[in-house]
N, C-alpha and C positions, 0 to 999 in steps of 0.2 A: 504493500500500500504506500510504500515511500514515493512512488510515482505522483502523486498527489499534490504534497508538500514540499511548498517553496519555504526554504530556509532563507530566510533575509534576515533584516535587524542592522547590523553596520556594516561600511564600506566592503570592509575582508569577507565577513560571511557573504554577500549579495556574490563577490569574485568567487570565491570556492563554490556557490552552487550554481551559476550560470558557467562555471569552467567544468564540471561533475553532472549537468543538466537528470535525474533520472529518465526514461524512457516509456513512454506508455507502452502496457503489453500488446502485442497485436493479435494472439491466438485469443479464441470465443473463451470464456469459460466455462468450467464445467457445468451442464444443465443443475437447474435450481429447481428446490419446489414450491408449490404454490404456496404465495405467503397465508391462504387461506389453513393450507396447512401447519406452518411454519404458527402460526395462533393460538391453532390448538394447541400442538404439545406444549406451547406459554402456558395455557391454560392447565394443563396436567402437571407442569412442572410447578406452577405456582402452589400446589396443593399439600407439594412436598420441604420447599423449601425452610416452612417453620420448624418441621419434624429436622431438618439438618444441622439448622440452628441450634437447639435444643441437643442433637446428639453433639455437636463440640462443648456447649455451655456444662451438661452435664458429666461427658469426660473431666472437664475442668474442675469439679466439684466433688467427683470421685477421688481424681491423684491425689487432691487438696485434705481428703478427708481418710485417705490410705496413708498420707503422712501423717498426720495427726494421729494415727490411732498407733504408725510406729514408733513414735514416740511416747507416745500412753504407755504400752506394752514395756520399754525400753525403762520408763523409770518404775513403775509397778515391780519389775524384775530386780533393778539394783535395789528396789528398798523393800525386799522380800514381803510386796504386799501381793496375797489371793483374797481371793471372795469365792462365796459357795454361787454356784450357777442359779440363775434368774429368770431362768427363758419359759418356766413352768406357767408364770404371770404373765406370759403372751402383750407385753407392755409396749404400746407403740412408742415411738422418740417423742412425742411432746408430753406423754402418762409418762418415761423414762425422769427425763429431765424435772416433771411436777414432782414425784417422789424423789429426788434427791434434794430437792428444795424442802420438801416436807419434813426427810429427816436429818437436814442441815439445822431446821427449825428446831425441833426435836431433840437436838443435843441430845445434854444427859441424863435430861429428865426422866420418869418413869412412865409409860404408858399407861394412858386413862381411858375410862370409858368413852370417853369423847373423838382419843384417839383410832381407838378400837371401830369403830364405828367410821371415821371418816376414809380409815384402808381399806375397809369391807369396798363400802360404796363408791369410792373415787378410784380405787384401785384393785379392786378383789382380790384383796389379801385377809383370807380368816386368820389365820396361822401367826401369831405375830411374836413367837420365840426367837425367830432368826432377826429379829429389831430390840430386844428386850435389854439389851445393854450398850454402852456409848461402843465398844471395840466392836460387837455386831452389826452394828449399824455402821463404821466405818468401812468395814469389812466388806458389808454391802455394797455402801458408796461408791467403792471402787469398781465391785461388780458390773455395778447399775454403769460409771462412764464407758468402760468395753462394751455393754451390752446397747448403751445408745448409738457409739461407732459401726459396729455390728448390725441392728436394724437398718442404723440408717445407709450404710453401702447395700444391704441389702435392696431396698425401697429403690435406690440411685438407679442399681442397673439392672434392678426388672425395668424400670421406667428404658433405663437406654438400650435395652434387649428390645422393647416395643417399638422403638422410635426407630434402631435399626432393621429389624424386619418389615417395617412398616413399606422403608425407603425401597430394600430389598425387591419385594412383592410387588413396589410399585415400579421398576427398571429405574431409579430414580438417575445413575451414571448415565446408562441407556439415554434417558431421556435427556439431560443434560447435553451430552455428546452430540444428540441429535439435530436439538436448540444450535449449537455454538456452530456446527458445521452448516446446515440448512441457511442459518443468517447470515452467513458471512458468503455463502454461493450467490446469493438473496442480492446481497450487497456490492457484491461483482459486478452481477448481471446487469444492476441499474447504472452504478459507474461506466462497464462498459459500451452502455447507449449514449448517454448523459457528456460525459468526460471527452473536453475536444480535443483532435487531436493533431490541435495545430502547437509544432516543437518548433517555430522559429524565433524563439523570445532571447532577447541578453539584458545588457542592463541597462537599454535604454525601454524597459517594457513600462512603465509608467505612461509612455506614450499610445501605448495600447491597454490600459490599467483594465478594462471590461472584458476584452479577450482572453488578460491575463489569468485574472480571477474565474475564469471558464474552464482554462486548462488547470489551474491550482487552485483550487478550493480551499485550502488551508494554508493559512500565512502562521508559518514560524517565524517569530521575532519578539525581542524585548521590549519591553512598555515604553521604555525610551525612545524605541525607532521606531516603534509602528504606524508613527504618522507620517517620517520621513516614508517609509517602506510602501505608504499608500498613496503617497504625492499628494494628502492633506485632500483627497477627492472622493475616498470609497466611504462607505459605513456597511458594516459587514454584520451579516445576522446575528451571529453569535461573537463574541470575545471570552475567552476563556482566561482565566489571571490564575495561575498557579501560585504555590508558593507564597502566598497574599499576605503573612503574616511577616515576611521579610520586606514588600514591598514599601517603597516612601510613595505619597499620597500622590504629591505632583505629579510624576508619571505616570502614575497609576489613572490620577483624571486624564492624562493625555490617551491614555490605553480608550477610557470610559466613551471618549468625542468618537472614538468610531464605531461602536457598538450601538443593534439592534437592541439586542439584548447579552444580559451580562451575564455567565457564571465563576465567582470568586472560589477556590479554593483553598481552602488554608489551616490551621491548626492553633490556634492563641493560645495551646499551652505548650507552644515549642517556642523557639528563639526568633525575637524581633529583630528587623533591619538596625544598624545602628546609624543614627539617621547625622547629618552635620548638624550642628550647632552657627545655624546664621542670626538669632537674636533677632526675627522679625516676628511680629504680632499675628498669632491666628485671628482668621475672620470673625470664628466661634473655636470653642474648646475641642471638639472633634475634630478640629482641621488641623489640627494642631501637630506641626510635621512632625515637632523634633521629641512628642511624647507617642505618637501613635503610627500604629501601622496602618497602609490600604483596610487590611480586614478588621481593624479595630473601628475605622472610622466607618467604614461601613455599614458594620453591626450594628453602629451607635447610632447613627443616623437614621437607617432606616429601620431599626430593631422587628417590632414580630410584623410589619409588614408586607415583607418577602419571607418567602419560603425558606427554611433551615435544614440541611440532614447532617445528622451524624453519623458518618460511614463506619458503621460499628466491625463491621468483618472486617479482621485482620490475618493479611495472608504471608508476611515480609518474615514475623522473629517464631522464632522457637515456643511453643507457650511460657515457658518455665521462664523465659526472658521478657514478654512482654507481657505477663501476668504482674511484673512489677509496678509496668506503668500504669497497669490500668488497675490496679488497687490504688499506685499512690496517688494518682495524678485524674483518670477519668471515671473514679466512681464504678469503677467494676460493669462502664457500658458498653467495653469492647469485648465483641465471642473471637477469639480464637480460631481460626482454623487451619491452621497448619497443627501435625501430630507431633505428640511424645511418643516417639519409639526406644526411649531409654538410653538418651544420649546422657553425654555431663554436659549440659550448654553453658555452668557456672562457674567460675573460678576465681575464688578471692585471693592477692596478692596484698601482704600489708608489711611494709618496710621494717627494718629494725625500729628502734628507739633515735632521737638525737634530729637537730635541726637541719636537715641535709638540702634546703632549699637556698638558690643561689641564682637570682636576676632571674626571678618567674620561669627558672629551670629546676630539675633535680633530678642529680646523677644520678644518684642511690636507684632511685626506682626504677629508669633504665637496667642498670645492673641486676636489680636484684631481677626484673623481666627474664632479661637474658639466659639470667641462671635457670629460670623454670623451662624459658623454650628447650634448651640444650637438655635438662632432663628430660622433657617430654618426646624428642627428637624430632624427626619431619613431620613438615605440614601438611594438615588434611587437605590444603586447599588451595590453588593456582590462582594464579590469573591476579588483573587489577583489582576485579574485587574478590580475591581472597583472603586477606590482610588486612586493616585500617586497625591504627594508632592516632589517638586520639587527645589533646588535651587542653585546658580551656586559653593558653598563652601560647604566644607564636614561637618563643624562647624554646621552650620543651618541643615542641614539633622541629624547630630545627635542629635542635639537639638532637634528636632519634635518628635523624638523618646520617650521622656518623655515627650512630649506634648498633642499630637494628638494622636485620637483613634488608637486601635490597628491593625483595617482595610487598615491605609492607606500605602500604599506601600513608604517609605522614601529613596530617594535619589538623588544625583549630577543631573545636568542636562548632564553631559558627562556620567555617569552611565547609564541612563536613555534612550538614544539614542540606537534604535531598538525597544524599549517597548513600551508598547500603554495601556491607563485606560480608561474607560468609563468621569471618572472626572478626570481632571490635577491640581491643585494648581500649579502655579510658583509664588515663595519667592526671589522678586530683594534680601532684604538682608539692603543694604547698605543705609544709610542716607546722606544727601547733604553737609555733612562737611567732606567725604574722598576724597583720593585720585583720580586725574583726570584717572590716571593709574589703577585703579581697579574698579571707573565708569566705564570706557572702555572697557574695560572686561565684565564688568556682560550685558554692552549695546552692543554687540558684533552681527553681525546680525546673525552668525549661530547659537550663543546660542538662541539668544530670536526664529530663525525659529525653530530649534527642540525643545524647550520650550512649543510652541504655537501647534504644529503638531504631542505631541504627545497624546492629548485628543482627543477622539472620539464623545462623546456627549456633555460635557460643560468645558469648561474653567475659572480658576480663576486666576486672579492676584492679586498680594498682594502687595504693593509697598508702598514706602514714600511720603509725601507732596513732588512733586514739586522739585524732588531728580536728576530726566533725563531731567525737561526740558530744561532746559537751553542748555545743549548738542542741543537738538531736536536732536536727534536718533532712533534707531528704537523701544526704550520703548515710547519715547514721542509720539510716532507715534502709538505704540499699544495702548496705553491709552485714544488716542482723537481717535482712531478706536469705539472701547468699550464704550467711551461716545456717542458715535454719534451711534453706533448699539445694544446698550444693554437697558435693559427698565429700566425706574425710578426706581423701586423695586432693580432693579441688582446691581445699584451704592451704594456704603457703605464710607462714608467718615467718620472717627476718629470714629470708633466702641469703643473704648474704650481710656478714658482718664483717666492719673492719676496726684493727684495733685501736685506733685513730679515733674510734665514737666514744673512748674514755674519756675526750676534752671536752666534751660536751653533758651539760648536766645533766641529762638522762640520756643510758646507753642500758643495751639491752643484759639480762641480766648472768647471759654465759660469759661475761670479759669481767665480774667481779673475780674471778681467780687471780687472772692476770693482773687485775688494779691491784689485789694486796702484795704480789710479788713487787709492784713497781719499786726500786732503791733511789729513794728522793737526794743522796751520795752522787749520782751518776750526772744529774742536774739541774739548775734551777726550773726547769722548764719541761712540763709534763710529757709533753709532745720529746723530747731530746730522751725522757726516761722510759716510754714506750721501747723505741730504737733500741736502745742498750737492752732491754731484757730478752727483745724481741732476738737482738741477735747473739745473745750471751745464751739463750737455750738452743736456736740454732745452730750454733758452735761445740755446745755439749752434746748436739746428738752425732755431729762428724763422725764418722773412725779414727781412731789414735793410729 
């Protein structure tokens, strides 16, 4: 379909594609069916689509809920707690949950006739020996949380056993497959009547701008040039603005003068343009370049009087990686779908101890990186985008450049924003003795969501000892994500120490040996009494 689109926008692009011109096909295409058909199975597919929904939401709700219960099991075991089995009382999860409440209430007290009575009837429990003391009752307690885990996977995937057979029974791929191929024959066919096929255009076509737009239907270009790109003449049915939440407004209204009609897309809880500072007065507070983006002003302006979607299906990260963002950041409205087939897509990196941050760079995390790729050996994954390295200062990207393999794609996390790698590394950068003001910044929630959303199979993070917690932010909050969903293997704490972090007031705490060995004899200067020890046991371990 490249045949189509004229790539213009400035000078260079207009030369590379009037020197590269694509080709209209000349062969028929393959017969199509009637779109009377092509309707229908809309209509069939539509009937299934909720049920698809629903089978990623409630995977998502299952792994969520199989962790949890391995973790239930896991400390139930180290703190040698059993409970006698429960399942006799046939207790759904919301009667589970009411009776641990009840005998949370309950404590130590003695059962009454009153209580007697209210397990009969709310819970059909005659028998009330296995409650009749505080340790039975806790006993239970513990029961009853298994047995709510339990039901409730249970409940989960008869639900997503129905939802998949349903799709089954119904050819729901089948039908799908049939949609995407049919529409697109569909869409051929009328291109190939429609679509002129006069190829004599260069870059004086502005002179023939209505021919032009005959043969190219879609004009690729920036908001900046699309007026130049139309010779200030056309107005085009649609205008599409991508990206909108990076866009500055000015050219964005220049985009707007040639549009029929608009669609904006964009995301306001990923990274805004950063816009110049020219110190001139907005019309109104919405126009207002140097605080808002295209999509901000938009929104604002015209608010529920145009139509709004949230494109909830997400097809791009791993679930287990964009299950982050969409707890922290979008209220749990994106479904998922792409599979967990029981990848590690997590891996936490966190620096030794000690201030290792140096002009919006730091070596250390580099370092300590490198140490983990070289354990883990070769890369699952090629190509330009099979690598990106990530970090919120320009300093640190260019540093990696002399660091890290030549595979990995280095830069800004505002650069970085539209791209997508197979692997992401994100480099916080910053150690716990700077500014509150540039913590702030790098914990920032649109940096760390497009941070986190823009790897597709696994995510790294690379970070300092204990640098966000204190904030609790949304780093602190990715990090106890990743401990609590990443495997033992994934977690990497001070990959790399040097004995150089004694000069620094916290240093991690396997070089306490070495600090009491230090012989403060050898020199006034800590740094000169490292050396000497370091090399006076090197020296003893020689051969005589």
């Amino acid at each position: 379909m490249d045949y189509l689109v004229a790539r213009l926008g400035k000078n260079d692009n207009q030369k590379e594609f009037f020197s590269n011109r694509p080709s209209r096909p000349s062969a028929d295409p393959s017969p199509a069916p009637a779109i009377e058909h092509i309707q229908a199975v809309l209509q069939q597919l539509k009937g299934y689509l909720g049920a698809r929904n629903a089978v990623a939401q409630l995977q998502i709700e299952i792994d969520e809920l199989e962790i949890e219960r391995r973790y239930l099991t896991e400390w139930q075991r180290d703190n040698g707690v059993a409970g006698p089995s429960l399942d006799r009382y046939k207790l759904s999860p919301q009667k589970t949950t009411d009776l641990m409440a009840y005998l949370e209430q309950l404590a130590s007290e003695r059962i009454r006739i009153k209580d007697r009575i209210e397990l009969l009837f709310n819970f059909r429990i005659l028998r009330t020996r296995p409650f009749d003391n505080w340790d039975k009752r806790m006993s239970a307690f513990y029961s009853l949380q298994l047995h709510y885990y339990d039901k409730v996977l249970q409940d989960k995937k008869t639900e997503l056993a129905a939802h998949e057979e349903a799709l089954q029974l119904g050819n729901f791929k089948a039908l799908l497959e049939e949609l995407t191929t049919s529409s697109m024959l569909h869409l051929k066919h009328h291109l190939h009547r429609h679509i002129s096929d006069d190829d004599t255009f260069d870059t004086t076509y502005r002179k023939r701008l209505d021919a032009f737009l005959k043969r190219y239907p879609v004009i690729g270009s920036s908001t900046h040039s699309i007026v130049n790109s139309l010779g200030g003449k056309a107005v085009l049915d649609y205008v599409i603005i991508d990206e909108a939440s990076q866009q500055d407004i000015v050219p964005g209204v220049l985009a707007l003068s040639c549009a029929k009609n608009l669609i904006i897309v964009g995301d306001r809880k990923q990274l805004a343009h950063i816009p110049e500072k020219l110190g001139l007065e907005a019309p109104a507070s919405w126009y207002d370049c140097e605080k808002y983006s295209l999509l901000d002003s938009c929104v604002s302006v015209f608010g529920n009087s145009i139509p709004m979607t949230l494109l909830k299906e997400h097809y791009r990260c791993h679930p287990r990686i964009i299950q982050f963002c969409n707890q922290q950041f979008y209220d749990n409205q994106l479904v998922p779908m792409t599979m967990d087939n029981g990848e590690k897509p997590l891996t936490l990196l966190v620096t030794a101890k000690g201030n290792h941050t140096r002009n919006n760079s730091n070596l250390r995390e580099l370092d300590s990186l490198l140490a983990v790729l070289e354990a883990d050996g070769e890369s699952l994954w090629e190509g330009e985008d099979g690598r990106g390295f990530i970090a919120p200062f320009k300093n640190q990207a260019m540093l990696s450049g002399s660091c890290l393999p030549a595979d990995f794609v280095k830069a800004t996390v505002h650069k970085f924003q539209g791209r997508e790698c197979d692997e992401i590394v994100f480099s916080t950068v910053l150690d716990k003795y700077k500014s509150p003001e540039r913590l702030n910044f790098v914990d920032d929630a649109r940096m760390v969501n497009v941070a986190v959303s823009r790897a597709k199979s696994r995510f790294t993070l690379v970070t300092g000892d204990n640098v966000f917690k204190t904030s609790n932010g949304h780093i602190a909050a990715l990090i106890r994500y990743m401990e609590y969903y990443a495997d033992d293997g994934q977690v990497h704490r001070a990959p790399v120490i040097s004995a150089f972090d004694l000069l620094y007031k916290e240093y991690d705490r396997s070089l306490e040996r070495l600090n009491k060995r230090l012989n403060p004899n050898d020199s006034l200067f800590k740094s000169e009494q490292i050396v000497a020890q370091i090399l006076r046991e090197a020296l003893a371990q020689e051969p005589r």
